[in-house]
C-alpha positions as CSV (number, residue, x, y, z in Angstrom):
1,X,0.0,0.0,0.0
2,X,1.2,3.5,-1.1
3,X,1.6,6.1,2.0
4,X,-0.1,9.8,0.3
5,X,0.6,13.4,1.9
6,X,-2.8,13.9,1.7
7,X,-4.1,16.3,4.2
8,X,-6.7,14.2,7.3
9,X,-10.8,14.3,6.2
10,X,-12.5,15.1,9.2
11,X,-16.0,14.0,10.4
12,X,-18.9,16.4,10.6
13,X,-20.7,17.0,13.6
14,X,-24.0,19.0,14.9
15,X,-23.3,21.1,18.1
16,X,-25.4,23.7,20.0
17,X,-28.4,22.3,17.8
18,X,-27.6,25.7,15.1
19,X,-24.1,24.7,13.8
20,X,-22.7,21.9,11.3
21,X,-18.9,21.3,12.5
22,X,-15.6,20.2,11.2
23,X,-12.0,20.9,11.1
24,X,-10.0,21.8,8.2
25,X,-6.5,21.6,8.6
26,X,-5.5,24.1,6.5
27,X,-2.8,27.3,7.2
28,X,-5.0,29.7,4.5
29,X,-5.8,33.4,6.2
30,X,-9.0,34.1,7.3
31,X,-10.7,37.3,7.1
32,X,-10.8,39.0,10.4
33,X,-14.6,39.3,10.2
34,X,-14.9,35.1,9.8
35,X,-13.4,34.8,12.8
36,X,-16.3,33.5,15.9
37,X,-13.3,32.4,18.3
38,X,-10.2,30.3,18.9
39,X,-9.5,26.6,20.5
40,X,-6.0,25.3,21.9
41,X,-5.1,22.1,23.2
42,X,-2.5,22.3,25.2
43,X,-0.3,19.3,26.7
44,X,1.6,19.0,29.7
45,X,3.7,16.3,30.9
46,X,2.5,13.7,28.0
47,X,-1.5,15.1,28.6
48,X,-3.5,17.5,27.8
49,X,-4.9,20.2,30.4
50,X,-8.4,20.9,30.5
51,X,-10.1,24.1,32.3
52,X,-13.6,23.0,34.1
53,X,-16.1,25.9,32.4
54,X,-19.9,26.2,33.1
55,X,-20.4,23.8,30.2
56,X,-17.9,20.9,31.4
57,X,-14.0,20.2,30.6
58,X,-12.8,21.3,27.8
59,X,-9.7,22.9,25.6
60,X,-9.5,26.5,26.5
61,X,-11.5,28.5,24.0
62,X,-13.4,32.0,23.4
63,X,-14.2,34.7,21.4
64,X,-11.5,37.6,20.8
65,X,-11.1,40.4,22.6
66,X,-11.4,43.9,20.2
67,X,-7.8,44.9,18.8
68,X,-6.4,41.3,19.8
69,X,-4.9,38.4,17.1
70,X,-6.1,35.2,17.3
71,X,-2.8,34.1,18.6
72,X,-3.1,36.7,21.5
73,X,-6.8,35.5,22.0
74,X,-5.2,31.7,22.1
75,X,-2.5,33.0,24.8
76,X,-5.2,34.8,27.0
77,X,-7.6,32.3,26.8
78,X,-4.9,29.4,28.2
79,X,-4.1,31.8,31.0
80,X,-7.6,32.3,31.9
81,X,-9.4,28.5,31.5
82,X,-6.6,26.4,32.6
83,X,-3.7,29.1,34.5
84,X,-0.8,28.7,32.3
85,X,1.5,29.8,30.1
86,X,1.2,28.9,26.2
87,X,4.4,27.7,25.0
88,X,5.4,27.0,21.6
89,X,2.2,27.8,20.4
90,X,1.6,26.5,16.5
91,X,-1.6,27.3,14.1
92,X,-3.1,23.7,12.6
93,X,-5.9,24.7,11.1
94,X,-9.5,25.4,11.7
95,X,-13.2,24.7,12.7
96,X,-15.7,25.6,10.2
97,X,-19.0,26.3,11.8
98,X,-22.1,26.4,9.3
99,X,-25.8,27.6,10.4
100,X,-28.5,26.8,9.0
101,X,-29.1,29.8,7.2
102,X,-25.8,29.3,5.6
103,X,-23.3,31.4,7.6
104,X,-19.9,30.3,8.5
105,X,-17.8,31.2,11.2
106,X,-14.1,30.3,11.2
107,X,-12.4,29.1,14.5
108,X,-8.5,29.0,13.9
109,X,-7.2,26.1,16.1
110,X,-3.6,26.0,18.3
111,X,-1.7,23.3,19.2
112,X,1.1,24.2,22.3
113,X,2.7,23.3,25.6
114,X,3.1,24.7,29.2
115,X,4.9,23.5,32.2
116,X,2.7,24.5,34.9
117,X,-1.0,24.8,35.0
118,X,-3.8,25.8,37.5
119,X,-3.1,29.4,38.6
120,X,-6.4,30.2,37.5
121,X,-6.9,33.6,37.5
122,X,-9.9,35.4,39.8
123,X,-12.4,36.4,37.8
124,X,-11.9,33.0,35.3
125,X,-15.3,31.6,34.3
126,X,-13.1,28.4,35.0
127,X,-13.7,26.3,38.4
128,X,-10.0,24.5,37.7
129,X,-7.8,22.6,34.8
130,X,-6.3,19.1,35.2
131,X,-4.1,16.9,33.0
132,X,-6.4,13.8,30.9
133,X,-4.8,11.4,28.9
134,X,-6.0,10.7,25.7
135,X,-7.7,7.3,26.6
136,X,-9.4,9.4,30.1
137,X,-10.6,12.6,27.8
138,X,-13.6,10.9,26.0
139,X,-15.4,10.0,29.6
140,X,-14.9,13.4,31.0
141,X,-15.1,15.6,27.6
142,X,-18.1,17.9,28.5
143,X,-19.9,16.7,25.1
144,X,-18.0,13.7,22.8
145,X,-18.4,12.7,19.0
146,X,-16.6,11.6,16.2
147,X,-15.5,14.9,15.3
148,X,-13.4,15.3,18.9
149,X,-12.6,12.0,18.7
150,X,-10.6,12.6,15.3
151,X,-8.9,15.9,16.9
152,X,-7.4,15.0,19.7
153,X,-5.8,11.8,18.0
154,X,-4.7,14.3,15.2
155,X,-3.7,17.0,17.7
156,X,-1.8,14.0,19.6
157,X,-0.2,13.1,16.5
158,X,0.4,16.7,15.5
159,X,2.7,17.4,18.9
160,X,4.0,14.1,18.7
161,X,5.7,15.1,15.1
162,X,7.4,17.9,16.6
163,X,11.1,17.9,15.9
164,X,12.4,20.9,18.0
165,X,13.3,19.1,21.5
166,X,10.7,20.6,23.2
167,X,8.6,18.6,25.6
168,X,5.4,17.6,24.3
């Protein structure tokens, strides 16, 4: 059998009842008025570190702030859900988010790292963060489908490929 560079398919899936979802793994710009938020999974120690919001664990996540980059919004949004520092912080693609009535919403998506988590800061909508493995996440994962399923085996693979030295 013949290995291909072809870029991973990703499964669709229906969240909040309004959106169709899936990921595109693509480094193309987005246009600063597609952008709805940001996601980063970050990994510490060999797992990755989730921040307990309202909703459940999950990656750290949010909308952007006015004047900040979605890299800035990543950054922030790691310091605020789970208390740490976002190290080596690398674009991988995007969600694509499509209502009903046809509009999309682009969510770029970060990989990174940290040393340290939990310093939650006061005034976080989070209640704490904690390291999963990748076999735990699916049980605790405040809502689980094919489509999450898919990205944090890519994501894993993704961190594992790094070549730099850097813990991941």
């Amino acid at each position: 059998m013949r290995e291909t560079n072809a870029p991973p398919s990703f499964p669709s899936a229906r969240w909040w009842d309004d959106y169709l979802v899936t990921f595109e793994p693509t480094l193309d710009p987005i246009e600063p008025e597609q952008i709805g938020a940001v996601v980063v999974f970050v990994r510490c120690e060999g797992a990755f570190v989730l921040g307990k919001v309202p909703r459940g664990w999950c990656t750290p996540s949010g909308r952007l702030e006015p004047g900040e980059t979605p890299l800035e919004a990543a950054a922030r949004e790691v310091r605020e859900e789970i208390g740490a520092a976002l190290e080596n912080p690398r674009l991988i693609g995007r969600y694509r988010l499509t209502a009903g009535d046809g509009g999309t919403i682009l969510v770029p998506t970060y990989v990174g790292t940290t040393r340290a988590y939990g310093d939650i800061p006061p005034g976080s909508e989070s209640q704490g963060a904690q390291r999963f493995s990748l076999e735990e996440i699916p049980a605790v994962y405040w809502r689980w489908d094919d489509l999450l399923e898919r990205m944090f085996a890519y994501v894993e693979r993704e961190l594992n490929r790094r070549d730099d030295g850097i813990e991941s």
